[in-house]
Every structure is written in structure tokens, then in C-alpha cells.
C-alpha positions as a Markdown table, in Angstrom:
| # | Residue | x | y | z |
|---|---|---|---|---|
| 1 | Unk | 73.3 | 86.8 | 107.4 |
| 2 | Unk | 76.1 | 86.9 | 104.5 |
| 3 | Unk | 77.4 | 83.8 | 103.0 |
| 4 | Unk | 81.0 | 84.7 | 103.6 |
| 5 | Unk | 81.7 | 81.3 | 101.3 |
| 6 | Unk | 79.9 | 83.1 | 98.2 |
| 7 | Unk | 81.8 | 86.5 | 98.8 |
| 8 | Unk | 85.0 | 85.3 | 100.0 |
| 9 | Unk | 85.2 | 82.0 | 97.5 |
| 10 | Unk | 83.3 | 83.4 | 94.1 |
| 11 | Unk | 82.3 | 86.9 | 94.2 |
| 12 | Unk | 86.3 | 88.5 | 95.0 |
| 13 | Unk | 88.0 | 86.4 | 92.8 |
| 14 | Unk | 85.9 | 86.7 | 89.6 |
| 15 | Unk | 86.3 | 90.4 | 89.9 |
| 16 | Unk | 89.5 | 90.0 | 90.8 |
| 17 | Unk | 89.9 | 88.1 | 87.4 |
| 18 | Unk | 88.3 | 89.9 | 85.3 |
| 19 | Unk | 89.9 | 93.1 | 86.1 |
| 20 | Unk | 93.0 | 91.5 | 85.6 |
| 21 | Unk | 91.9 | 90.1 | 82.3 |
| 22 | Unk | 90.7 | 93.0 | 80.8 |
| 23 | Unk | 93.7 | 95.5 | 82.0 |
| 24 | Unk | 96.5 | 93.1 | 81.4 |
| 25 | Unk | 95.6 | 90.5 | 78.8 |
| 26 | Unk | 93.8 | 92.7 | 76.5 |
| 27 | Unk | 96.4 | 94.8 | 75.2 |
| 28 | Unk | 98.3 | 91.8 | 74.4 |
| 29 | Unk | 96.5 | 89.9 | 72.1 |
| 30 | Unk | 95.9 | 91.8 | 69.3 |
| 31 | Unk | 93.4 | 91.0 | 66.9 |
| 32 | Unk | 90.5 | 90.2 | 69.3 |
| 33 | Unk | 91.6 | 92.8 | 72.1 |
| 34 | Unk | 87.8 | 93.9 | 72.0 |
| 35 | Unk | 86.7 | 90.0 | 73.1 |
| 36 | Unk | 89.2 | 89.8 | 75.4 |
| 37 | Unk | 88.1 | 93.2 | 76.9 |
| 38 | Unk | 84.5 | 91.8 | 77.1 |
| 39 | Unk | 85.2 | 88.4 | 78.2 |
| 40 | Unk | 87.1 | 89.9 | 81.4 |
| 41 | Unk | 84.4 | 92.7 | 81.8 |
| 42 | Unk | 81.5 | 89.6 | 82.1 |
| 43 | Unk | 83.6 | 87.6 | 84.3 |
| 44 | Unk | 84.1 | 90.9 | 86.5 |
| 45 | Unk | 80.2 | 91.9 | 86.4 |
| 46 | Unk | 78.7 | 88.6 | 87.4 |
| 47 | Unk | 81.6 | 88.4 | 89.9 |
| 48 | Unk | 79.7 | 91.4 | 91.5 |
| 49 | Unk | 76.6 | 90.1 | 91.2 |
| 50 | Unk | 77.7 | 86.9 | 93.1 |
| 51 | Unk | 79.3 | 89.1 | 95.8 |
| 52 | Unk | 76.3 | 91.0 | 96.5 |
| 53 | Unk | 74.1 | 87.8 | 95.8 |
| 54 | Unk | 76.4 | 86.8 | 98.9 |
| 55 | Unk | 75.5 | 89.3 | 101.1 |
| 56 | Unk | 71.7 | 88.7 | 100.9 |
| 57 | Unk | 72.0 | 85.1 | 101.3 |
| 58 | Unk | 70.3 | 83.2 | 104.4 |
| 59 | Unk | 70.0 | 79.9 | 105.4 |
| 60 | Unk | 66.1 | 80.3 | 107.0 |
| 61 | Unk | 63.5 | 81.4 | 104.8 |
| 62 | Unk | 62.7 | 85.1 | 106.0 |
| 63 | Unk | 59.2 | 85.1 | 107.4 |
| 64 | Unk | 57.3 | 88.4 | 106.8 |
């Protein structure tokens, strides 16, 4: 069962995010476009680890 909370609330919009950090905001300021770039890759990266950290999620312990 998927935590639609953890996709839906985390995951999307950190990707979301970073993407637009690293496209738009990058090229803007200058000096430390490579930070920038990597700050808004990160954000973007653990945004997809959170989404698909959301789709193994379950509630009940699963018993092998």
C-alpha cells in the first residue's frame, strides 16, 4: 500500500523544486551557478527517493 501523503505531499514537490531550481535559478546567479546547480539537483534526488520511499510504505509490518 503507497502512502499517497509521502508522494503527493514530499516526493512531487521536491522534484518539482529542484528542477526548477537548477533550470531557472542557476543561470541567474552568477558566481555560484555550480552550487546553485547542485543545491537544486539534491533537493530533486532525495525528492525521488522520498517518492519511491512512498510507494513502499505500509502501515502493518509485512509478515514473511
Amino acid at each position: 500500500m503507497a502512502s499517497k501523503k509521502i508522494i503527493v505531499g514530499i516526493g512531487t514537490p521536491m522534484i518539482i523544486t529542484g528542477f526548477l531550481i537548477a533550470i531557472f535559478w542557476a543561470p541567474i546567479v552568477g558566481d555560484v551557478k555550480e552550487t546553485v546547480e547542485f543545491v537544486g539537483s539534491l533537493i530533486g534526488i532525495i525528492g525521488v527517493i522520498l517518492f519511491i520511499a512512498g510507494l513502499f510504505y505500509t502501515k502493518e509490518p509485512v509478515m514473511a
